[in-house]
RONU-72698 format. One record per atom (N, C-alpha, C, CB): x, y, z. Coordinates in steps of 0.2 Angstrom, whole numbers, plus 5000, padded with zeros to 4 digits. Each point is the difference from the previous one (the first is absolute). Glycine has a CB too. Layout:
XYZ;...
//
This chain:
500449945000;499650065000;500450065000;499149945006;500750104989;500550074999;499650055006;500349994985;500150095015;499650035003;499450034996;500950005007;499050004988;499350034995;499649955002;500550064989;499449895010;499549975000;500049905004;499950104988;499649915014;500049905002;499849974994;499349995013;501349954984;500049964997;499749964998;500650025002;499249965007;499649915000;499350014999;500849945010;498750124989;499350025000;499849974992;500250135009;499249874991;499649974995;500150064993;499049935009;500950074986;500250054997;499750074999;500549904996;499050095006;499350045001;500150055003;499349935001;501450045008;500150065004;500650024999;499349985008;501049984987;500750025003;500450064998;500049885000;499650174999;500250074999;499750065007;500149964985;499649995016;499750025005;500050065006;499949904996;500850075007;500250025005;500849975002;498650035003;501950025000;500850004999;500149975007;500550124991;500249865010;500249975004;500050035008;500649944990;499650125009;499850045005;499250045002;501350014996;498349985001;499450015003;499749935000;499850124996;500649845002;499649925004;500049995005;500149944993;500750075007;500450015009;499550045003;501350014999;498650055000;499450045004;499549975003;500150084993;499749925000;499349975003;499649935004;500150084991;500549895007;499949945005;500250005004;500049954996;500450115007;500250005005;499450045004;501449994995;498350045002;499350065003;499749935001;499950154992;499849835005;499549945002;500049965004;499850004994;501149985009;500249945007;499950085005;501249874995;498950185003;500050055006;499450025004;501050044993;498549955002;499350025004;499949955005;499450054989;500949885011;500149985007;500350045005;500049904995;500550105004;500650055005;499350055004;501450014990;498350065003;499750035002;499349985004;500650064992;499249875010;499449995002;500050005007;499849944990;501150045011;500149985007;500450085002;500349844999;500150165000;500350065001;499850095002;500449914993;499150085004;499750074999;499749985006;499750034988;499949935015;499749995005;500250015007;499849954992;501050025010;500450015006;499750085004;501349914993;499050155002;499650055006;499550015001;500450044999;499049935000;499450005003;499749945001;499950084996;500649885006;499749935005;499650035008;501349924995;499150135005;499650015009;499550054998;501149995011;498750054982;499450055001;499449964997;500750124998;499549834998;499349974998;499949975005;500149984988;500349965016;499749975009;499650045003;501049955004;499350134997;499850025002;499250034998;501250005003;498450004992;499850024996;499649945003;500950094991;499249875004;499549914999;500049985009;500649934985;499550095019;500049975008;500649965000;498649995002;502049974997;500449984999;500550005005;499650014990;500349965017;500750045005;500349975001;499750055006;500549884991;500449955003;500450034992;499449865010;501350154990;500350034996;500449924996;500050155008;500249824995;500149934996;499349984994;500849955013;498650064989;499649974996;500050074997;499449895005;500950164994;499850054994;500749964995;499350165006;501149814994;500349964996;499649974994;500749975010;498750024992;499449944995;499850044995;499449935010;500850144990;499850044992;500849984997;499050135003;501449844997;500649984997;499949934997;500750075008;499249884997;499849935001;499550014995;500349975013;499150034988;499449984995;500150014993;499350035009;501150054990;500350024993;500649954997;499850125005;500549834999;500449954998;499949944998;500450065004;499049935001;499849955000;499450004993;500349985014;499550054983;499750004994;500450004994;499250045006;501550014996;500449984995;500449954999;499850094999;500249865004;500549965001;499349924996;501150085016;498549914988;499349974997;499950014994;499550035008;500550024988;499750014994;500549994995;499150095004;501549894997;500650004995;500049934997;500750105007;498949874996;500049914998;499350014994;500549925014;499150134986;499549994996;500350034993;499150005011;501150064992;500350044993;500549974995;499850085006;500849864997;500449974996;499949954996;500550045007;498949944991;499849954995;499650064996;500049885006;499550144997;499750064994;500650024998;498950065005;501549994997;500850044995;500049954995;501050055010;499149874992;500449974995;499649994995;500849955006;498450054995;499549984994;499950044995;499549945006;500350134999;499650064995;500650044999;498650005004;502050004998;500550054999;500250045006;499650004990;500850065012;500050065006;499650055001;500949994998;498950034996;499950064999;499150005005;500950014986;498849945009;499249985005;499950015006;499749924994;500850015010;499750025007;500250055005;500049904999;500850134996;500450055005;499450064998;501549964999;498150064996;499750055001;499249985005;500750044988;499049905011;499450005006;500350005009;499149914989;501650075012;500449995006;499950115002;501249844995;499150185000;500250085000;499150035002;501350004988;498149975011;499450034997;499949985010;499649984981;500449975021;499849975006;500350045006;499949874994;501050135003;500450045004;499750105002;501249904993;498650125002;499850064999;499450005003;500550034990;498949935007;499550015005;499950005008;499749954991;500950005012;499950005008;500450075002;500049855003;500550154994;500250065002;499750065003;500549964993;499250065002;499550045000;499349995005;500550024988;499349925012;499649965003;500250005009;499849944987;500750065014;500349995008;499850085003;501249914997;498950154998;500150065003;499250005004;501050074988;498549915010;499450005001;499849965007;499950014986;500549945015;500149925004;499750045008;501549914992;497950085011;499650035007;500049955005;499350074994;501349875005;500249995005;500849934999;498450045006;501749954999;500849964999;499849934995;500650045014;498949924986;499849954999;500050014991;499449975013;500350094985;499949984993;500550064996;498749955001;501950095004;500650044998;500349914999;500150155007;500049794997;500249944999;499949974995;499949995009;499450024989;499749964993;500550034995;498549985002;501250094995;500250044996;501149994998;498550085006;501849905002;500650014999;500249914999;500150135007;499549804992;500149954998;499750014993;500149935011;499450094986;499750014995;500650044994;498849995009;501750064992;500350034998;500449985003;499650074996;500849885006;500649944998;500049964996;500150005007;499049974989;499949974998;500250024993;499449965009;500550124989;500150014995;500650034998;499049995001;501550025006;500750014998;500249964998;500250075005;499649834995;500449964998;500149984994;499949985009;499750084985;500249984995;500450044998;499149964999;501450095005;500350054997;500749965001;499350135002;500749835005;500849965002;500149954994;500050015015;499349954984;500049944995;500450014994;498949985004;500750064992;500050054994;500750034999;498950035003;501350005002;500750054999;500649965000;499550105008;500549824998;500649974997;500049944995;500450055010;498949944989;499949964992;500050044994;499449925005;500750164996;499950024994;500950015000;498550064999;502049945004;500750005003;500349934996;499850065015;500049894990;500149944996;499949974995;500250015007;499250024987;499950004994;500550004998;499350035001;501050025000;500450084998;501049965000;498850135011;501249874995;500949974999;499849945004;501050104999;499849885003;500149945004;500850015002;499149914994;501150055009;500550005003;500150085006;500549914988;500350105011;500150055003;499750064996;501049935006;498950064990;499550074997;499650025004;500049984989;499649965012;499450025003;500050015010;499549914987;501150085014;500350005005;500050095002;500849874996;499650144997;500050084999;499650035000;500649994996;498950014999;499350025000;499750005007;499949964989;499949985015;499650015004;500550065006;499349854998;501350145002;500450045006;499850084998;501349905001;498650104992;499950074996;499250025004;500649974984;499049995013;499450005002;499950025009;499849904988;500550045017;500150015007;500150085002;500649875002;499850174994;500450045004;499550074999;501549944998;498150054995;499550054998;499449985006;500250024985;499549925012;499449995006;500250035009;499749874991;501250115015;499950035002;500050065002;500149924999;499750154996;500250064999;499350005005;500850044987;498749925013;499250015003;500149985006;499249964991;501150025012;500149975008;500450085002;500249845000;500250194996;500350055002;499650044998;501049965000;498450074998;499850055003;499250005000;501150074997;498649855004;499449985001;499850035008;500049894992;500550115014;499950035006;499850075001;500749935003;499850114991;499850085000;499550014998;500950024998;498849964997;499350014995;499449985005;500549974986;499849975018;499250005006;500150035004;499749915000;500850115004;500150085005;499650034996;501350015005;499150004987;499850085000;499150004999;501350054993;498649905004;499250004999;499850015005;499949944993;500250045013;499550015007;500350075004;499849845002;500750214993;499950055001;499550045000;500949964999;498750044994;499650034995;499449995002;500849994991;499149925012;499549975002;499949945003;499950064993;499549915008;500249935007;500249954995;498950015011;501149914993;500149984996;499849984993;500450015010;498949984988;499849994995;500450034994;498949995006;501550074996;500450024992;500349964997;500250105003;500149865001;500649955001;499849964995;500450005013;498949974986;499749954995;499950044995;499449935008;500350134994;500150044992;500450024996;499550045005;501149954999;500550034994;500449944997;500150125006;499649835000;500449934996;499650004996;500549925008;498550074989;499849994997;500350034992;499349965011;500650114990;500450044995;500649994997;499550075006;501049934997;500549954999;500149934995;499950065009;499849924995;499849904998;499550044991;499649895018;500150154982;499550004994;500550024995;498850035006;501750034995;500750014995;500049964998;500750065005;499649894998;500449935000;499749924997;500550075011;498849964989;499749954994;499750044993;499749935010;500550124989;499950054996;500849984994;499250105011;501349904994;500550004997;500249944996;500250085008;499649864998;500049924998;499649984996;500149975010;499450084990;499349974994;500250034993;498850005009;501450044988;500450044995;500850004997;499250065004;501149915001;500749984999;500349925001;500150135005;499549824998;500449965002;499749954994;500450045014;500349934982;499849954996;499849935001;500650074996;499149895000;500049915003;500549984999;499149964998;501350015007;500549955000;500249945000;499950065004;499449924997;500049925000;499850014991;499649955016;500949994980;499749984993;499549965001;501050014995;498549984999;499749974999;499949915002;500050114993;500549915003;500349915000;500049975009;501050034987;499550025016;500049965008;499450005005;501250054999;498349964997;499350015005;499749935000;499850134997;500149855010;499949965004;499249995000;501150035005;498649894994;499450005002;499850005009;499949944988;499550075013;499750015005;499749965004;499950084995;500349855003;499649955002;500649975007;499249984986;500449995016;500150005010;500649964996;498649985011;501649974986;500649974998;500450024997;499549935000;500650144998;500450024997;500350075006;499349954987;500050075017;500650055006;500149965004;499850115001;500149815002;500549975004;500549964996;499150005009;501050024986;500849974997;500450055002;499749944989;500050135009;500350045001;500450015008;499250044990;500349955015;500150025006;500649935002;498650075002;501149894996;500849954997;500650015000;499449974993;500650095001;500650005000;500550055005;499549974989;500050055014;500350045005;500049985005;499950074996;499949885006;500149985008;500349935002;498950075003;501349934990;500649925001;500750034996;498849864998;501350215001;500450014996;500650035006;499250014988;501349965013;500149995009;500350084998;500449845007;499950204990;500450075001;499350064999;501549954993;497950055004;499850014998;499450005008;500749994986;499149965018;499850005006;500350035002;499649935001;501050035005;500550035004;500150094999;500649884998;499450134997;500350095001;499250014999;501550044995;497949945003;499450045001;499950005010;499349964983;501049975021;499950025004;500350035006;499549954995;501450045003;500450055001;499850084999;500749914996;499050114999;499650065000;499650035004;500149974991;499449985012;499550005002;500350005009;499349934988;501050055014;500050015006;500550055002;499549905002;500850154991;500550045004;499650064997;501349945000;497950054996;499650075000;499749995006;499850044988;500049905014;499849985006;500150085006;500449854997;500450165001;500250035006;500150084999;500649905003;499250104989;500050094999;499150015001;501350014989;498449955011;499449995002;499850025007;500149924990;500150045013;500350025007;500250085002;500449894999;500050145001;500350055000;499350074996;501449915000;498550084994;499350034997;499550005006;500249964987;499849995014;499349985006;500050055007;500149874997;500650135005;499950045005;500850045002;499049915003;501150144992;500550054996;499750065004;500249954987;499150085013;499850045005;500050005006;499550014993;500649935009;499950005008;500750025000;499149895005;501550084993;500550025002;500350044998;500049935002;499750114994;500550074998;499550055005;500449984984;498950005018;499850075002;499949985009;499350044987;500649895014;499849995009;500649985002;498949965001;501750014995;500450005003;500750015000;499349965000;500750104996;500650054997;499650085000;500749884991;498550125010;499850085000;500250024994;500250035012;499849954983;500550054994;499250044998;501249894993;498450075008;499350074996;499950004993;500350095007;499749974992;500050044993;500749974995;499350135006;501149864999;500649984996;500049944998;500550075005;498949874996;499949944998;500049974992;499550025011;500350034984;499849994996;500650014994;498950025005;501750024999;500650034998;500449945002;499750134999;500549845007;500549965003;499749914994;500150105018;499149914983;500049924994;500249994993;499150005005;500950084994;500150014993;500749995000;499250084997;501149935007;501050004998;499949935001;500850125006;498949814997;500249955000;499849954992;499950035015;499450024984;500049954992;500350044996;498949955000;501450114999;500550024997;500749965000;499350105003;500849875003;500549974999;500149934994;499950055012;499349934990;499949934996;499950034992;499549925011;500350144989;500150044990;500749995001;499150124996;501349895008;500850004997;500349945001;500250105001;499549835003;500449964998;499849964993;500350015013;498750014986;499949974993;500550024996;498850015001;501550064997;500250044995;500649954999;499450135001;501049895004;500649945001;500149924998;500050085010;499649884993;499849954997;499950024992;499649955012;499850084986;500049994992;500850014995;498550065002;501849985002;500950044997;500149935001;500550125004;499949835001;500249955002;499749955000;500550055005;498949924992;499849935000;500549974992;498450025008;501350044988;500549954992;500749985004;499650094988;500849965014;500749965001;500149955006;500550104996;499149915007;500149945007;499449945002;500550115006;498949914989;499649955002;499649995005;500649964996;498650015001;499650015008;500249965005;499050034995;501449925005;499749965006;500850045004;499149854995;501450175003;500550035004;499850065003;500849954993;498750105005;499950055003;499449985003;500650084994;499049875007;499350005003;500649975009;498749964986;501449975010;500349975005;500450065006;500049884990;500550155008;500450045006;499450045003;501350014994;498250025001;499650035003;499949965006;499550044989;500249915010;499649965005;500349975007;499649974988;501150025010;500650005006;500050075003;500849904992;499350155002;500150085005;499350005005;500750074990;499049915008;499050045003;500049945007;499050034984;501449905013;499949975012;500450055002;500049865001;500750134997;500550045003;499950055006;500449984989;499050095007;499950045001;499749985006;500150044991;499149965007;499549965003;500249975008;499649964985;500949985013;500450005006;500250045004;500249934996;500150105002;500350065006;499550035003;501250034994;498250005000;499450045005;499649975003;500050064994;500149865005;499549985005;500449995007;499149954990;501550045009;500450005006;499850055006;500849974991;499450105005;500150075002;499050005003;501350074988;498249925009;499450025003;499949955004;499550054993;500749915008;500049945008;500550035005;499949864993;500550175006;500550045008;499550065000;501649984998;498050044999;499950075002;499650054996;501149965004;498550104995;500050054995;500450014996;499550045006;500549984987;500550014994;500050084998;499849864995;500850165009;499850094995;499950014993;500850045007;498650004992;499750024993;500449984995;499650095004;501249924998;500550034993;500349935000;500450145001;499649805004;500349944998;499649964997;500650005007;498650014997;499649964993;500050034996;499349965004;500850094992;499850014994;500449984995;499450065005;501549965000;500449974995;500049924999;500650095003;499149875000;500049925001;499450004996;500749965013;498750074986;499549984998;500050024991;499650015013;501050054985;499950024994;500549974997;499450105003;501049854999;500649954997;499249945001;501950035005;497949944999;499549964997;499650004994;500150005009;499550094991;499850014994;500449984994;499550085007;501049964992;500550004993;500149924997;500750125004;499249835004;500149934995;499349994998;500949945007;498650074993;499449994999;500150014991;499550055013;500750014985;500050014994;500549954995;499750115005;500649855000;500749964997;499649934998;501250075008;498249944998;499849904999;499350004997;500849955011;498750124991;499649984995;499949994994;499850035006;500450044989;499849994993;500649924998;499750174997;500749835007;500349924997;499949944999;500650055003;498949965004;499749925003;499450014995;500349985014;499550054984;499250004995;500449974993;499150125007;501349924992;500350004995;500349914998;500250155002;500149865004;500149904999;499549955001;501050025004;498550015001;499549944998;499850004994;499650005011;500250064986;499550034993;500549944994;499650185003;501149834999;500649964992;499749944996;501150035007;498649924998;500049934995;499250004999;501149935006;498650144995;499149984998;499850054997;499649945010;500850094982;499950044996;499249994998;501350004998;498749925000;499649974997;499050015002;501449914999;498750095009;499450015003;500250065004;499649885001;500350194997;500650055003;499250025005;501550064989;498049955006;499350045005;499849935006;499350104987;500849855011;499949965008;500550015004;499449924995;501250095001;500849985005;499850065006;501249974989;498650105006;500150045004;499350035006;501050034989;498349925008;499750005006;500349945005;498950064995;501349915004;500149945005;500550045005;499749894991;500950145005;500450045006;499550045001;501149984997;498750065001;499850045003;499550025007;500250004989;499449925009;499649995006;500249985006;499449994992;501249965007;500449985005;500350055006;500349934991;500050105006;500550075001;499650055002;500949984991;498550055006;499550035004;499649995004;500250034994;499449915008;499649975002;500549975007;499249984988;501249985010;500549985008;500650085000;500149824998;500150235001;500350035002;499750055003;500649954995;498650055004;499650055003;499649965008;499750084985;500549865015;499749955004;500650025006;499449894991;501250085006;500550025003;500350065003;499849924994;499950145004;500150065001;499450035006;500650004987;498849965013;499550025003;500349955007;499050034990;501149945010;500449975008;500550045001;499849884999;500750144996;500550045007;499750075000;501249944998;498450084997;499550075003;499850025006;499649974993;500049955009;499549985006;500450015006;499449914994;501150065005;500549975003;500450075004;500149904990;499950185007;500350045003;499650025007;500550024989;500349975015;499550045009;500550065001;499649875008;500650194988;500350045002;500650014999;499249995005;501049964994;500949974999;499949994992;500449935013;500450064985;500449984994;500049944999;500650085001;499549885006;500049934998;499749964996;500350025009;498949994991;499749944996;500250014991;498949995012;501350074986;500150004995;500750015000;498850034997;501549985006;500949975001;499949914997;500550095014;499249904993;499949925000;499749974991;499550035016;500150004982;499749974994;500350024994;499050005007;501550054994;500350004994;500649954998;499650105001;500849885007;500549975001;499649924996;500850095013;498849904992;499749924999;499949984990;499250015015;500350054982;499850004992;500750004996;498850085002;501949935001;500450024998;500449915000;499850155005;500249814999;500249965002;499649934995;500250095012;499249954991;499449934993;500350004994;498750035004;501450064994;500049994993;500749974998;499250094998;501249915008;500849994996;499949915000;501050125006;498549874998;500049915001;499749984991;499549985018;500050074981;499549984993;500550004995;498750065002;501649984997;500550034995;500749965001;499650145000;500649815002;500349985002;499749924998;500550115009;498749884990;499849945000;499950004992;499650005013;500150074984;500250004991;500649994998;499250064999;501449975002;500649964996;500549965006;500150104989;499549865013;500149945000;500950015005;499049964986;500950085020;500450035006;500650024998;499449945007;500550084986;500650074999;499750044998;500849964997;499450105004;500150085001;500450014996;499950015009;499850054988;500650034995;500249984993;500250025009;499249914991;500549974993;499850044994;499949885004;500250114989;500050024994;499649954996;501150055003;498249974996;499749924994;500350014994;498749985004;501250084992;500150014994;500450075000;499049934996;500950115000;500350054998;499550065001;500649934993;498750055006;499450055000;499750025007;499749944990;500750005015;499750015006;500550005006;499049944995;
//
């Protein structure tokens, strides 16, 4: 693929749209997740407050329900992608996402702000489906390596300043703006997907619908031992960034007092993970994913260990967690877009099932996982010290259980 144009597109699109606004825009469609969760964090305590909500661990469940529908719905979308194409479901996914949006601002009590925020998971899962089967149409190998790192470092530009835009909205107004302007937003963004983004999938590779044809598929992914393994290697180290999303407000504002400064102190930490995407996409062609996921993965216990050390003696000053917590972050960027990328390598072939099947894994159990060490917070660092060290640990055992207990090896040249 040059940079004017995608190659691998039917020929209908393939003038369609250049390499650099595909990056965009896929990367805009994995990001309206980011913005679903994100935007939210500064007004976790005015909507509780607002909906009667006092136990402040269960205002977490406008996070949780929103995942739990997207994590759900990604198994339905990855046989539709492979039958009728991208383009279809990722636009009725975009139509469902837009409605609740807007629909929540309205929401007159906690129970159906809940509905409305599983309901618009349901429809964001056609943008994660979508975005990295229209990727791995697109390349393979370490290209696609590149690409997704390209893609990672735009999408997290929305973690970095989704806190500001919900501050500022509930400057202007309560919280309902917050849904308003995501809905506005999200409507750009199918505006732009519905006029610009081309079919990917060819004619030819489209899959029947019949119950025997998506459990071949599902087949292929869950006996394909590199391609499990790192979907659940994935899965329990977002487990832990899941975690941390969950309850990021408690600890920047109940137990560091940062305030107003909360939305500026989160932004520098997913800023971090834009630069270590950008970095990885420079450095995966010369070095390969599994050598930069893998140290990743060794750096991130390492860490992880010492902080969970440090929060079992005692309180941790602001400026040591954050230096121990923002070297966690930056491995993040080193082992996600790689670990997807290596499970995605050997299931070109079924790429819209591959990628709900991970998808659903990885969201569904890391939003599982992420809601226990949520729960789990009593004021202290520890339980999510604790839960990053342990996710950290699982995944070196999984990744360690797909190539077959070496580290670091070399399969081919591509990878």
């Amino acid at each position: 693929m040059d940079d004017s144009a995608i190659e691998k597109e039917p020929a209908r699109s393939r003038s369609a749209i250049g390499k650099a606004e595909f990056i965009g825009l896929t990367a805009a469609l994995m990001a309206l997740n980011a913005m679903a969760i994100d935007i939210m964090l500064p007004g976790l305590q005015q909507i509780g407050a607002a909906l009667g909500v006092a136990d402040e661990n269960e205002r977490q469940f406008i996070i949780t329900a929103y995942i739990l529908g997207l994590g759900g719905a990604q198994l339905f979308y990855g046989p539709i992608a492979d039958r009728f194409g991208r383009r279809g479901p990722l636009l009725v996914g975009l139509a469902i996402y837009v409605a609740t949006a807007f629909a929540a601002a309205f929401a007159s009590n906690f129970a159906a702000l809940l509905a409305f925020r599983f309901l618009q998971g349901i429809g964001a899962a056609a943008t994660r489906v979508i975005a990295i089967s229209a990727i791995r149409d697109t390349f393979g190998g370490r290209r696609m390596a590149e690409v997704m790192s390209m893609v990672m470092m735009v999408f997290m530009i929305i973690p970095v300043v989704a806190p500001g835009l919900g501050q500022a909205a509930m400057i202007f107004g309560d919280w309902p703006v917050i849904f308003l302007l995501m809905g506005g937003v999200s409507l750009a963004i199918t505006f732009w997907a519905a006029t610009r983004l081309p079919e990917t999938l060819a004619p030819e590779q489209r899959r029947s619908l019949s119950f025997q044809v998506i459990m071949e598929g599902f087949r292929f992914v869950v006996t394909d031992r590199i391609a499990l393994c790192y979907t659940l290697a994935s899965t329990v180290i977002f487990g832990g960034l899941f975690g941390f999303i969950n309850s990021a407000q408690q600890i920047y504002v109940d137990i560091y007092g940062l305030g107003a400064w909360f939305p500026l102190i989160f932004a520098i930490g997913a800023g971090l993970m834009a630069v270590s995407s950008f970095t990885n996409a420079r450095l995966v062609g010369r070095f390969g994913m599994r050598r930069l996921s893998h140290g990743a993965l060794i750096g991130f216990i390492v860490v992880n260990g010492i902080w969970l050390a440090l929060s079992l003696a005692g309180p941790i000053p602001f400026l040591l967690f954050f230096v121990l917590f923002s070297v966690s972050m930056f491995q993040f960027g080193w082992m996600g877009s790689n670990f997807n990328a290596i499970a995605m390598e050997p299931l070109g072939h079924v790429a819209g099932t591959a990628a709900a099947v991970l998808g659903f894994v990885t969201t569904l159990g890391g939003g599982v996982i992420g809601a226990i060490i949520g729960q789990a917070f009593d004021g202290t660092l520890t339980p999510l010290a604790a839960g990053y060290f342990i996710v950290g640990l699982i995944g070196l055992v999984l990744v360690l259980a797909g190539e077959r207990w070496r580290l670091f090896r070399q399969v081919n040249p591509a990878v």
